[in-house]
Backbone of each chain as ProteinMPNN parsed JSONL, in Angstrom:
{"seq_chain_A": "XXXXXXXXXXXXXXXXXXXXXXXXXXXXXXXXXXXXXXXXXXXXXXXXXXXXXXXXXXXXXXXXXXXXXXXXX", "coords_chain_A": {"N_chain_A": [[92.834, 100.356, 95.684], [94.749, 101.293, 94.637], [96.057, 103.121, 95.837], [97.943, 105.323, 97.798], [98.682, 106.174, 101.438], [99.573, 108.988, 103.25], [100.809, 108.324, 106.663], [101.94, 109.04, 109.944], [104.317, 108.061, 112.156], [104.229, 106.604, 114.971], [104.782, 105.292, 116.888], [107.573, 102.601, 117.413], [108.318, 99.429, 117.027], [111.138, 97.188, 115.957], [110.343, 96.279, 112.916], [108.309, 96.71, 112.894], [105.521, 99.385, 112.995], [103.637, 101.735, 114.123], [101.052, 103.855, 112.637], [99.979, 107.36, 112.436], [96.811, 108.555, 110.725], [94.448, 111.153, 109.936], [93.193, 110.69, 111.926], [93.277, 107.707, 112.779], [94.689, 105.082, 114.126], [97.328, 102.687, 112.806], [98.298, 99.808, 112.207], [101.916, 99.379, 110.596], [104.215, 97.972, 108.444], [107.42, 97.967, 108.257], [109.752, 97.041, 106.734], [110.758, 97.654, 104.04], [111.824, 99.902, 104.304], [114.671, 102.381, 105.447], [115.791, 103.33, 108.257], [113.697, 104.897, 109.794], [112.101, 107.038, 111.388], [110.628, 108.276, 114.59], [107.582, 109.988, 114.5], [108.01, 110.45, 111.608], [106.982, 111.017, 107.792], [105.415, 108.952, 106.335], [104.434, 106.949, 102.918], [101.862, 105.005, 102.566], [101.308, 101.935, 101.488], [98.646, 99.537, 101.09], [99.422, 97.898, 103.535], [102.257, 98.311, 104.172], [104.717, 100.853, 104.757], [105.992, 102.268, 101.9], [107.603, 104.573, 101.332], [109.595, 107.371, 102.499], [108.072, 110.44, 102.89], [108.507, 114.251, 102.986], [107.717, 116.037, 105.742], [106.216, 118.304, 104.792], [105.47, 118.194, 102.359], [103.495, 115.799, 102.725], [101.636, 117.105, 104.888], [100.592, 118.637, 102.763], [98.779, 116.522, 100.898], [97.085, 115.573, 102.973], [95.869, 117.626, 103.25], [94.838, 117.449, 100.259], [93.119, 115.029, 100.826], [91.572, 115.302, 102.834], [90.175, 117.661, 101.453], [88.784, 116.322, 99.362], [87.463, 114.039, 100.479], [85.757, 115.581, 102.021], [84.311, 116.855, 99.965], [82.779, 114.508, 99.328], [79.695, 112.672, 98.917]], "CA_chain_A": [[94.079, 99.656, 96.0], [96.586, 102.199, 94.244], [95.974, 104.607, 97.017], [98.723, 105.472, 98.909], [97.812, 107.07, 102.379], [100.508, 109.313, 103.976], [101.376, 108.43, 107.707], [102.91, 110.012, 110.338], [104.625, 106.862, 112.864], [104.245, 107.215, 116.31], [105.932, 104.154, 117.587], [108.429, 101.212, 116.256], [109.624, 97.903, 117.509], [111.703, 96.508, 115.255], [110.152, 96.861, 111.508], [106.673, 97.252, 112.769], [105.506, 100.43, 113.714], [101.871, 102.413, 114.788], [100.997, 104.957, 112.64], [98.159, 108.396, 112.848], [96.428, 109.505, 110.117], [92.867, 111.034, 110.079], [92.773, 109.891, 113.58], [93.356, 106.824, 112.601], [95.811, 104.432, 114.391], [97.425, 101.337, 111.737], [99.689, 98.633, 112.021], [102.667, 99.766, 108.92], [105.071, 97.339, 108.256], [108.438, 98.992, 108.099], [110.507, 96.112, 106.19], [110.877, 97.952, 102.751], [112.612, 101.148, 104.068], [115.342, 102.111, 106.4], [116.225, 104.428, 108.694], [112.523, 105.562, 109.752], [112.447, 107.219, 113.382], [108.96, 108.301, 115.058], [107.268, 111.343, 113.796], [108.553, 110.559, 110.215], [105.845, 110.603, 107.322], [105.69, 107.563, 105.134], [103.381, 106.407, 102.458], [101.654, 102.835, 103.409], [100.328, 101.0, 100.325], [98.513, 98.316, 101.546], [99.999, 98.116, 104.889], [103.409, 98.907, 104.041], [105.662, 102.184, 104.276], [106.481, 102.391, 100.441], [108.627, 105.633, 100.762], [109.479, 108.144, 103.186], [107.874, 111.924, 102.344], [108.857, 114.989, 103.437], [106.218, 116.551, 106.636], [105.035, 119.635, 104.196], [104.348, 117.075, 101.129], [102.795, 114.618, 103.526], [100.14, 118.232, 105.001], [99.547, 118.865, 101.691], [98.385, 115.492, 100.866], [96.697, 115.324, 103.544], [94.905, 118.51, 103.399], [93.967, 117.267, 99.31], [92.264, 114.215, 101.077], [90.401, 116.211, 103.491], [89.337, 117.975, 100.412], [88.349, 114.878, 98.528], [86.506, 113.645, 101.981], [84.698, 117.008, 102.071], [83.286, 117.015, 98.978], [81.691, 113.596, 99.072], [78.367, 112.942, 99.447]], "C_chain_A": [[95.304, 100.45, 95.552], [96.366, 102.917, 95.037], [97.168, 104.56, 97.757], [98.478, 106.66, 100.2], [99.18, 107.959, 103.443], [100.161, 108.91, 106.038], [102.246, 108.679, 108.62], [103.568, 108.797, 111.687], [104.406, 107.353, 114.252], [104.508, 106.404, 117.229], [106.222, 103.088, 116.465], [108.724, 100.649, 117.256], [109.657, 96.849, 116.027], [111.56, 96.74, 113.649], [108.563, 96.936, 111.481], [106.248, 98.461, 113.424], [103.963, 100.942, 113.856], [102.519, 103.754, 113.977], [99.593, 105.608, 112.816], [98.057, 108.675, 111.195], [94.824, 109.161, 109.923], [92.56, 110.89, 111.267], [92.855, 108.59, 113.567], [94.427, 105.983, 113.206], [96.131, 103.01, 113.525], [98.927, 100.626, 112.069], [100.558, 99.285, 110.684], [104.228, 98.618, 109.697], [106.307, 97.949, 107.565], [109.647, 98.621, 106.741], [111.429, 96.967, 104.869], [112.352, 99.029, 102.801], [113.701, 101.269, 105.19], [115.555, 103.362, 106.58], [114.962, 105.467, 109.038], [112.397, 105.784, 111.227], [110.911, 108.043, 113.277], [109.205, 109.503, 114.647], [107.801, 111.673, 112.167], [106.882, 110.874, 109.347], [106.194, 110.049, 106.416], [104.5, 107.507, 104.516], [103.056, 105.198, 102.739], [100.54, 102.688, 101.717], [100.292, 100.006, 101.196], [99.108, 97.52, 102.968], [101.278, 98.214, 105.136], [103.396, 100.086, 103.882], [106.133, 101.721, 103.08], [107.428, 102.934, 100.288], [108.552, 106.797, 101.878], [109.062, 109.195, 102.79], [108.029, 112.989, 103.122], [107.583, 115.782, 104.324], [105.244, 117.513, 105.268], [104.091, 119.197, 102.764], [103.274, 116.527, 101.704], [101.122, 115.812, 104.012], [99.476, 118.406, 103.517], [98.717, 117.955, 100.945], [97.282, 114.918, 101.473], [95.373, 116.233, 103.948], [94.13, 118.138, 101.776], [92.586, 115.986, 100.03], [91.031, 114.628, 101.66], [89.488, 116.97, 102.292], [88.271, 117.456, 99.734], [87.199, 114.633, 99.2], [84.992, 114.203, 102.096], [83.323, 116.894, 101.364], [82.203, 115.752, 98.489], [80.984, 113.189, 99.468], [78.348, 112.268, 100.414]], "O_chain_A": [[96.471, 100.34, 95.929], [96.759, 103.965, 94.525], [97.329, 103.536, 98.421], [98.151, 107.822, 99.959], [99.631, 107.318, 104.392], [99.139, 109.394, 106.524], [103.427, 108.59, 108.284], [102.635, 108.873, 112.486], [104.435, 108.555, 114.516], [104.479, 106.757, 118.408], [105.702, 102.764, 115.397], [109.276, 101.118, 118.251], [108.843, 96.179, 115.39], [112.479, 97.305, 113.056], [107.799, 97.129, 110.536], [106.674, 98.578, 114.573], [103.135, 100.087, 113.542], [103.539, 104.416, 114.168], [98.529, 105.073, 113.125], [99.039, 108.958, 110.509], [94.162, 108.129, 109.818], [91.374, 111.021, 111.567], [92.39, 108.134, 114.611], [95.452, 106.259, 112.583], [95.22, 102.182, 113.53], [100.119, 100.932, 112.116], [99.874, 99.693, 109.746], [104.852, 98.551, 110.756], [106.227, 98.391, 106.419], [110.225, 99.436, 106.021], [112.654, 96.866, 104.806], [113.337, 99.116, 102.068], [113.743, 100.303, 105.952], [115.577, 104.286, 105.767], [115.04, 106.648, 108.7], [112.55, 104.928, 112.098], [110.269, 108.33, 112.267], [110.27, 110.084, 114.438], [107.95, 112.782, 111.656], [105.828, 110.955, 109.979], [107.106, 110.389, 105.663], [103.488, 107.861, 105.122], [103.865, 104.356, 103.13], [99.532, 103.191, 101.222], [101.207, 99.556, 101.885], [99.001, 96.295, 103.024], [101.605, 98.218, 106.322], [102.559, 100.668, 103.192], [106.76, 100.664, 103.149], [108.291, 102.518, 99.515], [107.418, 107.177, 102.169], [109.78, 109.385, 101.808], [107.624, 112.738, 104.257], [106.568, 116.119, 103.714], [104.061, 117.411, 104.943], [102.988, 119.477, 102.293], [102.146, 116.73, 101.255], [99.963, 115.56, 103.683], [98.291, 118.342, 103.192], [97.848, 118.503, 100.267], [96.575, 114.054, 100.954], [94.356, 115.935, 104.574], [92.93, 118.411, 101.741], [91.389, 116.084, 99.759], [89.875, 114.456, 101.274], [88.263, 116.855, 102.244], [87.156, 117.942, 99.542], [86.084, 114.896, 98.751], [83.847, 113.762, 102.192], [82.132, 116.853, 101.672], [81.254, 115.815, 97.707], [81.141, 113.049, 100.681], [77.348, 112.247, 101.132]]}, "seq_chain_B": "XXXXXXXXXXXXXXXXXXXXXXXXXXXXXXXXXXXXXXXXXXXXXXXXXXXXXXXXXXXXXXXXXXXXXXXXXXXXXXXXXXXXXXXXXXXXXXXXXXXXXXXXXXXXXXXXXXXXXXXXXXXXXXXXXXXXXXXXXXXXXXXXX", "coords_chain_B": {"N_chain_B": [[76.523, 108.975, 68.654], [77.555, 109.271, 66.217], [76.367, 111.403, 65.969], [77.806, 113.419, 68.117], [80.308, 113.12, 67.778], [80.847, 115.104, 65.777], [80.006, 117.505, 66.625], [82.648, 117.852, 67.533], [85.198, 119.794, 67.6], [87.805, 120.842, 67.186], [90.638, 118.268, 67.862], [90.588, 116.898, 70.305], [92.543, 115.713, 73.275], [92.39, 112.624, 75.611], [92.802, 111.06, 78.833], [92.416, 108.326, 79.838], [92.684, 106.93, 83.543], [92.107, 104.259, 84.348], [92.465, 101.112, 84.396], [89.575, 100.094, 84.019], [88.19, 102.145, 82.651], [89.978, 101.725, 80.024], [89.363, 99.493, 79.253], [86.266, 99.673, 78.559], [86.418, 101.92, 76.885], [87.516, 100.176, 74.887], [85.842, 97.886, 74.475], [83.174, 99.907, 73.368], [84.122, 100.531, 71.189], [84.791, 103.114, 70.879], [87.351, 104.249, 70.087], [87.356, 103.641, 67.234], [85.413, 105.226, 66.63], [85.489, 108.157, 67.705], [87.864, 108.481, 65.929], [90.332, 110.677, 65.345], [89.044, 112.755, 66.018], [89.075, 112.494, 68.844], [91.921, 111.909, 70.961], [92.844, 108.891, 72.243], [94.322, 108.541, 75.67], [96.482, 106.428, 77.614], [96.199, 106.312, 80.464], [98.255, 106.628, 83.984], [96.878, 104.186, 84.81], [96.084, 101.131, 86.968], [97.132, 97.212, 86.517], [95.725, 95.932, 87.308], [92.164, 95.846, 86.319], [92.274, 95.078, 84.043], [93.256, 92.246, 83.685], [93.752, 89.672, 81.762], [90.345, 87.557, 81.241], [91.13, 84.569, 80.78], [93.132, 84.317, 83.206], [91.583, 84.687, 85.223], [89.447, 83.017, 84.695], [91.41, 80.928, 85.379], [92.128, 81.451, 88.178], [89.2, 81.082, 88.612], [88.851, 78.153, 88.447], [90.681, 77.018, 90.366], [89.553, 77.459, 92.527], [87.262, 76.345, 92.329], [88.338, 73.445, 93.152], [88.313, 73.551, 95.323], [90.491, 74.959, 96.464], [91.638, 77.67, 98.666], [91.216, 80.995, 97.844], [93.338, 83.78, 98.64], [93.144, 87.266, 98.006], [93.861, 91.112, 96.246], [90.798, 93.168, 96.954], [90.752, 94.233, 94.749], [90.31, 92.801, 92.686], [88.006, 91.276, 92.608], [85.604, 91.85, 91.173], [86.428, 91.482, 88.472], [86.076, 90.897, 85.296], [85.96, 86.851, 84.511], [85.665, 84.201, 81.909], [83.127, 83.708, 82.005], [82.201, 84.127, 84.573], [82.98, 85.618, 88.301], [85.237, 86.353, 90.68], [83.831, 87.497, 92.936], [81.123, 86.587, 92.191], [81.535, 83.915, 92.349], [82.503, 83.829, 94.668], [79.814, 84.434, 96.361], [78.625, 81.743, 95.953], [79.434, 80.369, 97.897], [81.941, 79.877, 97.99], [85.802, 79.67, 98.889], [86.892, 82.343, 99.478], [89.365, 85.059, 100.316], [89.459, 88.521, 100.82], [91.893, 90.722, 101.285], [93.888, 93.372, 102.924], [96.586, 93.656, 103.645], [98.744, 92.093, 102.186], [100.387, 89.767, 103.426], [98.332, 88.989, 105.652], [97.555, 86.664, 104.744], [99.135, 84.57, 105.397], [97.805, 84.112, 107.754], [95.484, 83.511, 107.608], [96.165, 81.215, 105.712], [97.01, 79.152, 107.978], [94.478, 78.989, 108.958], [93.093, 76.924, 107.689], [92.53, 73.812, 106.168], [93.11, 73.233, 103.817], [94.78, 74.225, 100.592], [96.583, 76.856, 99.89], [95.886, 80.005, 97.747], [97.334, 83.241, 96.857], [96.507, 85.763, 94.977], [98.61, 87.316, 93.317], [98.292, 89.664, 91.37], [99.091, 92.903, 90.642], [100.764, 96.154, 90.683], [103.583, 98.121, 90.273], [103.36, 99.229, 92.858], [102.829, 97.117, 94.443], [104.185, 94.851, 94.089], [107.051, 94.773, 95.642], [105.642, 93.872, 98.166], [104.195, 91.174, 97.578], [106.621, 90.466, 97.293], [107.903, 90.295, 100.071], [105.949, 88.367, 101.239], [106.316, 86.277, 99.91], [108.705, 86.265, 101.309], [108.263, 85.605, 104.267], [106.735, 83.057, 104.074], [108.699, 81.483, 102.888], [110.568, 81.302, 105.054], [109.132, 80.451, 107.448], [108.673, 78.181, 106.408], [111.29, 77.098, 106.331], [111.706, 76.749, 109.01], [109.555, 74.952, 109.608], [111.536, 72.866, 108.687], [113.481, 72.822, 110.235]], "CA_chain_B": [[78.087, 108.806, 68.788], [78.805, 110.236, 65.175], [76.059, 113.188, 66.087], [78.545, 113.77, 69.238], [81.927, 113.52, 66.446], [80.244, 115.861, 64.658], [80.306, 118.348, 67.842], [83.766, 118.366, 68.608], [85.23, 120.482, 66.529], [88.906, 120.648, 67.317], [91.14, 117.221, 68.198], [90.528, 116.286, 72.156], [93.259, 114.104, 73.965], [91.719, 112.493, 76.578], [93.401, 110.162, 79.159], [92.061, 107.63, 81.337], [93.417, 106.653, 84.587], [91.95, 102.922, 85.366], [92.04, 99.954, 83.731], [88.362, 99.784, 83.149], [88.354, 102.992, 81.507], [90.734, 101.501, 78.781], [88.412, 98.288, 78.514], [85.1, 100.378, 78.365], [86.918, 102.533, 75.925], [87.989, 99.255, 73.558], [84.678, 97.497, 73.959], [82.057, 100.43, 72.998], [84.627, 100.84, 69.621], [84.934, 104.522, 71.051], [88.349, 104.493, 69.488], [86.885, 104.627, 65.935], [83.813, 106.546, 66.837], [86.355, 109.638, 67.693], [88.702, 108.498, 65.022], [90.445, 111.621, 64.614], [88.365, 113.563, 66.911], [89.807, 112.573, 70.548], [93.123, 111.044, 71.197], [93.268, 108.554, 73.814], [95.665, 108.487, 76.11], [96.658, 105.39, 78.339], [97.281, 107.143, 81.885], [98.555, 105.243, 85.118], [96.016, 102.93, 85.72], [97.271, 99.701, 87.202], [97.134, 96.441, 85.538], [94.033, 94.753, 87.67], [91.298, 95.432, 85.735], [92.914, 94.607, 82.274], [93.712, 90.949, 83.671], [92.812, 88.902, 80.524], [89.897, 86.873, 81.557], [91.393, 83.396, 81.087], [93.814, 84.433, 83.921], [90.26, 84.771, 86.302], [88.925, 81.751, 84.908], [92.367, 79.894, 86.067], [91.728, 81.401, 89.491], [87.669, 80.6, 89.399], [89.126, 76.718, 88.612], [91.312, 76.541, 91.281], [88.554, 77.794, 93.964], [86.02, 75.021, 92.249], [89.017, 72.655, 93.472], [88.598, 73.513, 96.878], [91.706, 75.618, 97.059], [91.294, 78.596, 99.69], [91.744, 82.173, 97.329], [93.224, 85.054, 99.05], [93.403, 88.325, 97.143], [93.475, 92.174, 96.722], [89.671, 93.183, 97.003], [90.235, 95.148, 93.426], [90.038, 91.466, 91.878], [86.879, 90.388, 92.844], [84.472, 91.86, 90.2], [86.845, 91.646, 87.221], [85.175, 89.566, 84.927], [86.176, 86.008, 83.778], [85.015, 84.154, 80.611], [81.44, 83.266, 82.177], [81.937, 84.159, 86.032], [84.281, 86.881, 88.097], [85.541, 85.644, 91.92], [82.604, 88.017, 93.73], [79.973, 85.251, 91.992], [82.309, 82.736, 93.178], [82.326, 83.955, 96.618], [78.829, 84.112, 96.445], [78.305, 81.022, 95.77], [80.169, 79.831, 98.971], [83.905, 79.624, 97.586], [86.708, 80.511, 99.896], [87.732, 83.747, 98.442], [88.929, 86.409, 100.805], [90.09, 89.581, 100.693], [93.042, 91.287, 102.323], [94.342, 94.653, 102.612], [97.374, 93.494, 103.434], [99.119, 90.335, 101.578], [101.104, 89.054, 104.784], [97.82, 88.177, 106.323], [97.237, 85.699, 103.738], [99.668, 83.872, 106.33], [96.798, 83.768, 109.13], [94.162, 82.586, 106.586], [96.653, 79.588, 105.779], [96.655, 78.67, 109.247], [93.376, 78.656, 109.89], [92.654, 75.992, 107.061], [93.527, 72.746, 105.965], [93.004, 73.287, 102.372], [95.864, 74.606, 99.769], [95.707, 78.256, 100.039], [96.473, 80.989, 96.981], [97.685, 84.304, 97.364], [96.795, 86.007, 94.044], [99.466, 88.833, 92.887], [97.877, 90.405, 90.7], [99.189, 94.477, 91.094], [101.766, 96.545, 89.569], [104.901, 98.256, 90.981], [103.766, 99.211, 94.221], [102.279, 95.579, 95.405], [105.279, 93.728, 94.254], [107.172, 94.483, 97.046], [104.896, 93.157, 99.413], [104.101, 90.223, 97.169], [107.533, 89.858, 97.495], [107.446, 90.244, 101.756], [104.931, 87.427, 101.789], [107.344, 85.031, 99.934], [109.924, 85.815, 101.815], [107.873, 85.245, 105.231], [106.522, 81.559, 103.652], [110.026, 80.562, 102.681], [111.042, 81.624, 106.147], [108.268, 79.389, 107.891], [108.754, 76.878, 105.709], [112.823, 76.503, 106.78], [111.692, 76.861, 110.203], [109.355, 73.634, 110.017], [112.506, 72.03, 108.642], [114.669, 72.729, 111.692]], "C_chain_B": [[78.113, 109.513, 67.526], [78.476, 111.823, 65.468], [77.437, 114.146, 67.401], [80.058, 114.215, 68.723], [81.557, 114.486, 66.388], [80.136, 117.442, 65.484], [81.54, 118.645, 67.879], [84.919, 118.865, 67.164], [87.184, 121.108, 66.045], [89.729, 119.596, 68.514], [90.975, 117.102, 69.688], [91.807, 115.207, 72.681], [92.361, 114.061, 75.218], [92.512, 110.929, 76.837], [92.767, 109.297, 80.398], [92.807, 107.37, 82.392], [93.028, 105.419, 85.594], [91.853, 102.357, 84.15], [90.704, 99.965, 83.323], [88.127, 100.863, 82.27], [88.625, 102.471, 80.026], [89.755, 100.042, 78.548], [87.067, 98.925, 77.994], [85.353, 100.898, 76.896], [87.105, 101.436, 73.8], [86.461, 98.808, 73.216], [83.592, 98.189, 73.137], [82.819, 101.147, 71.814], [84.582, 102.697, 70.117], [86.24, 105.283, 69.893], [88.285, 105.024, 67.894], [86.161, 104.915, 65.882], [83.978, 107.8, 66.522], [87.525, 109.527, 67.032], [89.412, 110.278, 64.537], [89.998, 113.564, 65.461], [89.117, 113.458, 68.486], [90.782, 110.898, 70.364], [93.396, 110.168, 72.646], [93.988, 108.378, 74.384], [95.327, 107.552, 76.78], [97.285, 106.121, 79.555], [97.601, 105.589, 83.166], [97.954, 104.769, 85.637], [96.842, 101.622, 85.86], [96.586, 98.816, 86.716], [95.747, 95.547, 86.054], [92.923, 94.548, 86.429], [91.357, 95.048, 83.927], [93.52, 92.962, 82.728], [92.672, 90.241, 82.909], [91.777, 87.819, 81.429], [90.164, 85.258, 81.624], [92.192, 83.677, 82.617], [92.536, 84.389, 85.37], [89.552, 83.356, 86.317], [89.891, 80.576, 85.387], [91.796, 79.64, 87.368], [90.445, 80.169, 89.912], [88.284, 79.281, 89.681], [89.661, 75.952, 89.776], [90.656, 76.46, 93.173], [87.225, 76.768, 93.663], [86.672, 73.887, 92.616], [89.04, 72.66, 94.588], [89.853, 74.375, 97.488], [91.121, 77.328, 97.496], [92.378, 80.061, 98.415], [91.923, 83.488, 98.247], [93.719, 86.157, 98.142], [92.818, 89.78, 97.572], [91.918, 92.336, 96.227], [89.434, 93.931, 94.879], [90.021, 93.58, 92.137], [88.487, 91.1, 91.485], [85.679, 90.522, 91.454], [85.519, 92.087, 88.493], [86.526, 90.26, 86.346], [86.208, 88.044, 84.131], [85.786, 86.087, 82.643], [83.53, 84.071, 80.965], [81.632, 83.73, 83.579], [83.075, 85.216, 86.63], [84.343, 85.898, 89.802], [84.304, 86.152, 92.932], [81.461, 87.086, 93.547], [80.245, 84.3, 92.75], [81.696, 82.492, 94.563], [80.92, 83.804, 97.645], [78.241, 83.157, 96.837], [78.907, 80.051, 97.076], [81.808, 79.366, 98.809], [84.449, 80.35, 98.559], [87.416, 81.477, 99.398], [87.862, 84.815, 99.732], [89.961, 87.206, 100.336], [90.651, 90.266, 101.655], [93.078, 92.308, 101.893], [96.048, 94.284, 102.384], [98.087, 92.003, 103.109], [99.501, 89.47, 102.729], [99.521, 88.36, 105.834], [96.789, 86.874, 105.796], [97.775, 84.559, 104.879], [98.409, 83.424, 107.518], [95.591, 82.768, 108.582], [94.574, 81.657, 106.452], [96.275, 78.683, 106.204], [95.547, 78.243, 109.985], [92.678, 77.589, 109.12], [93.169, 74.673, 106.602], [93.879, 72.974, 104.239], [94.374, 74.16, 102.05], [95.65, 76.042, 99.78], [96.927, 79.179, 98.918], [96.534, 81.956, 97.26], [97.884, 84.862, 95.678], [97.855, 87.401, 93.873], [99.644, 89.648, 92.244], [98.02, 92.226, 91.07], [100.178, 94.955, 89.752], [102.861, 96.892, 90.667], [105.016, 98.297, 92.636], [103.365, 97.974, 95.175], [103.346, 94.661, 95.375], [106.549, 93.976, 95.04], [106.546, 93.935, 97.856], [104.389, 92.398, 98.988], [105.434, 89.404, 97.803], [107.728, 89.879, 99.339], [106.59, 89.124, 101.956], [105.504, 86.146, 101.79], [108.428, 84.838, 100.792], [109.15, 85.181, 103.33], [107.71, 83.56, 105.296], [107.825, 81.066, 103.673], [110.736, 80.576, 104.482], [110.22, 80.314, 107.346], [108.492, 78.359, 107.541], [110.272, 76.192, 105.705], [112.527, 76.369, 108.335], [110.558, 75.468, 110.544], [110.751, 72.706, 109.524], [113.303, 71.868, 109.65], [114.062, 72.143, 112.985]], "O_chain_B": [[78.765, 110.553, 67.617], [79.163, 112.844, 65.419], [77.747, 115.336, 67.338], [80.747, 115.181, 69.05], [82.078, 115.143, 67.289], [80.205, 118.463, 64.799], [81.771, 119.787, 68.276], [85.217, 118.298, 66.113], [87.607, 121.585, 64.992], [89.639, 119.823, 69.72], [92.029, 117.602, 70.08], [91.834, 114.011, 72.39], [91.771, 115.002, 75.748], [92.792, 110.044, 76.028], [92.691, 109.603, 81.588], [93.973, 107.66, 82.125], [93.264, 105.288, 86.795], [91.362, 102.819, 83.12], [90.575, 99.83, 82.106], [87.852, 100.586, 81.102], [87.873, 102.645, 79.067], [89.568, 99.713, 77.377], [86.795, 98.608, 76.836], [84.734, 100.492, 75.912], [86.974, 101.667, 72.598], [85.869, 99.114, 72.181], [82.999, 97.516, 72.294], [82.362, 102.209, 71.39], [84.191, 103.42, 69.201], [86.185, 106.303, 69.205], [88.739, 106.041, 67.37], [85.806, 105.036, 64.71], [83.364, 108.512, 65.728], [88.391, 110.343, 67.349], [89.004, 110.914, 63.566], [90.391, 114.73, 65.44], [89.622, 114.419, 69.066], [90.616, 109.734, 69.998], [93.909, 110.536, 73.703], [94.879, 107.834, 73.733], [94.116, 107.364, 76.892], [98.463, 106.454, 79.686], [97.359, 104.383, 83.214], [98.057, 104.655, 86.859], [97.805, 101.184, 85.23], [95.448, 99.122, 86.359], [95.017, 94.786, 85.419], [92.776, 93.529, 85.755], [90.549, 94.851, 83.019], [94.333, 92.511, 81.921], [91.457, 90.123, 83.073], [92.348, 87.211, 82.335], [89.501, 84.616, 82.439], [91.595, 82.969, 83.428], [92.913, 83.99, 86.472], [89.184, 82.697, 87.289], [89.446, 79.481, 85.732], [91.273, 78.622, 87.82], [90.387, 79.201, 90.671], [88.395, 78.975, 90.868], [89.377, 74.815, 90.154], [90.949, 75.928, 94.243], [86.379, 76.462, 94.503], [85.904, 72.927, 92.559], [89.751, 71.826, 95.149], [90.139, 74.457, 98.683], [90.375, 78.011, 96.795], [93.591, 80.118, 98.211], [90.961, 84.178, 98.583], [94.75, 85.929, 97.508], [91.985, 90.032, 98.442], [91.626, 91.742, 95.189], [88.458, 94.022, 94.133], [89.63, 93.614, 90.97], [87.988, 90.763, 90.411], [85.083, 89.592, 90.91], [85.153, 92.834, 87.586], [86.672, 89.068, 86.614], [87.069, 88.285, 83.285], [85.516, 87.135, 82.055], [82.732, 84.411, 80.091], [80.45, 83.651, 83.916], [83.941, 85.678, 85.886], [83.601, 84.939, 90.018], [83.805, 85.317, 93.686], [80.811, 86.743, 94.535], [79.533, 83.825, 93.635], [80.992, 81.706, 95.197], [80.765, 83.415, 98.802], [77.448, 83.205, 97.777], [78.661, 78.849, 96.982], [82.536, 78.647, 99.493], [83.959, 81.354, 99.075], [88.539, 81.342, 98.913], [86.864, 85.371, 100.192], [90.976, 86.898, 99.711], [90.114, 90.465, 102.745], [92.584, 92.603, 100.804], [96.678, 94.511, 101.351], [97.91, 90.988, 103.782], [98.859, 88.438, 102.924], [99.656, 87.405, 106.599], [95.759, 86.367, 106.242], [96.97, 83.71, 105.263], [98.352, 82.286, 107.984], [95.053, 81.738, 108.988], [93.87, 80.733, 106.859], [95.636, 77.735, 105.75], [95.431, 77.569, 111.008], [91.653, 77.17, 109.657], [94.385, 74.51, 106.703], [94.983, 72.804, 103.72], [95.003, 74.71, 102.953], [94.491, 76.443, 99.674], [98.155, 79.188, 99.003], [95.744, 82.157, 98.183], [98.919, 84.626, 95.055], [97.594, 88.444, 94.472], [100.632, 90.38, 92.192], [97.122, 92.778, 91.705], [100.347, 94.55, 88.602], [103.059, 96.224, 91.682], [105.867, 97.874, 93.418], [103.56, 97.911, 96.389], [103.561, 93.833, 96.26], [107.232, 92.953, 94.979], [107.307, 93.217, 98.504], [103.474, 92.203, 99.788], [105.491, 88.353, 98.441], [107.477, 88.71, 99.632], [106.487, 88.876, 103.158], [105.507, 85.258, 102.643], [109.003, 83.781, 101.056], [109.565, 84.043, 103.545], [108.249, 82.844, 106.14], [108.096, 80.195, 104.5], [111.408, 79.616, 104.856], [110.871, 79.438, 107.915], [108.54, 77.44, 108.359], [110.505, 75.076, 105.24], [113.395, 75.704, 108.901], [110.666, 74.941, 111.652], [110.907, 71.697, 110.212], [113.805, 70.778, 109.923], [114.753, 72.037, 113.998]]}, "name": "protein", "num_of_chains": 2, "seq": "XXXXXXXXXXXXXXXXXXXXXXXXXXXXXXXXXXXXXXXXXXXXXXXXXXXXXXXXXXXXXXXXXXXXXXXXXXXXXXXXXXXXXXXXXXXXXXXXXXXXXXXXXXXXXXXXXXXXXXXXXXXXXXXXXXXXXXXXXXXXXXXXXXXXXXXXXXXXXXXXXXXXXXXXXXXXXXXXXXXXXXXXXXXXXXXXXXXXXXXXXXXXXXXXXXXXXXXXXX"}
């Protein structure tokens, strides 16, 4: 539950938006933050955007998970 | 345990990073085992699994009342005084688990019974604790009108 999972948005109406990650498509509830336009990357706790992060944080994050992923059995 | 002291031969910090860590840590008296020997540190684990067990046995009470428990899944096996909510649930209690709090709202709806929404987290859930109230209070002016 403390996990936060970077996402990358790939549509909005209104304060709900579709994001990717992993291949993954997720409902993220936008409410918290402002000013979030498609192709952003946000963290989603729990099905909220928490915090916007910058794309090259968000790869590297994304490449530790893959890591993580990798290595388990 | 002292043959293991008795090994370490210059001071250790060592920091956990979950709540059960730091209970494991208190219960098996580790603390004065390595008196001296390893320093524990308290890292950022969040506050779930350190919820004092009366606070579980409130819950269990309120789900032996018939009231509908929704909560985050990291609840379920944290133990009461005699029972944890996963027994519960077991046992046929309405306990579910969400990812996200807001669809505590759908679960409501689909029951007649009184329905909880535990909030048990730390910094990053209470926002969206707080998103759930505001949705309820919002519903709940909108049967008034």
């Amino acid at each position: 539950m403390c996990l936060g999972v970077p996402f990358r948005i790939v549509a909005i109406e209104g304060t709900k938006a579709r994001g990717e990650a992993f291949g993954l498509t997720k409902e993220i509830d936008l409410r918290l933050l402002e000013q979030v336009e498609i192709g952003d990357y946000v963290l989603v706790h729990a099905g909220f955007a928490i915090q916007k992060i910058e794309p090259e944080e968000a790869e590297e994050d994304v490449g530790l998970f893959r890591e993580f992923l990798a290595a388990s059995p | 345990m002292s043959f293991l002291a008795r090994e370490i031969h210059s001071p250790l910090n060592l920091m956990e990073v979950c709540g059960t860590h730091t209970v494991a840590i208190l219960r098996f008296g580790f603390k004065s085992y390595f008196k001296g020997k390893i320093n524990f540190l308290s890292g950022p684990g969040c506050p779930v699994c350190v919820t004092p067990p009366e606070e579980i046995d409130r819950i269990i009470a309120l789900a032996e009342r018939g009231v509908t428990i929704v909560t985050f899944g990291d609840l379920l096996k944290v133990p009461g005084s005699g029972s944890s909510l996963a027994a519960k649930r077991a046992e046929g209690a309405a306990v579910h688990v969400v990812y996200n709090p807001l669809e505590a709202l759908a679960i409501a709806g689909r029951t007649k019974n009184e329905t909880v929404f535990i909030g048990i987290g730390f910094e990053t859930t209470a926002p969206l604790v707080a998103a759930l109230v505001e949705e309820i209070v919002r519903a709940s002016c909108r049967e008034r009108v």
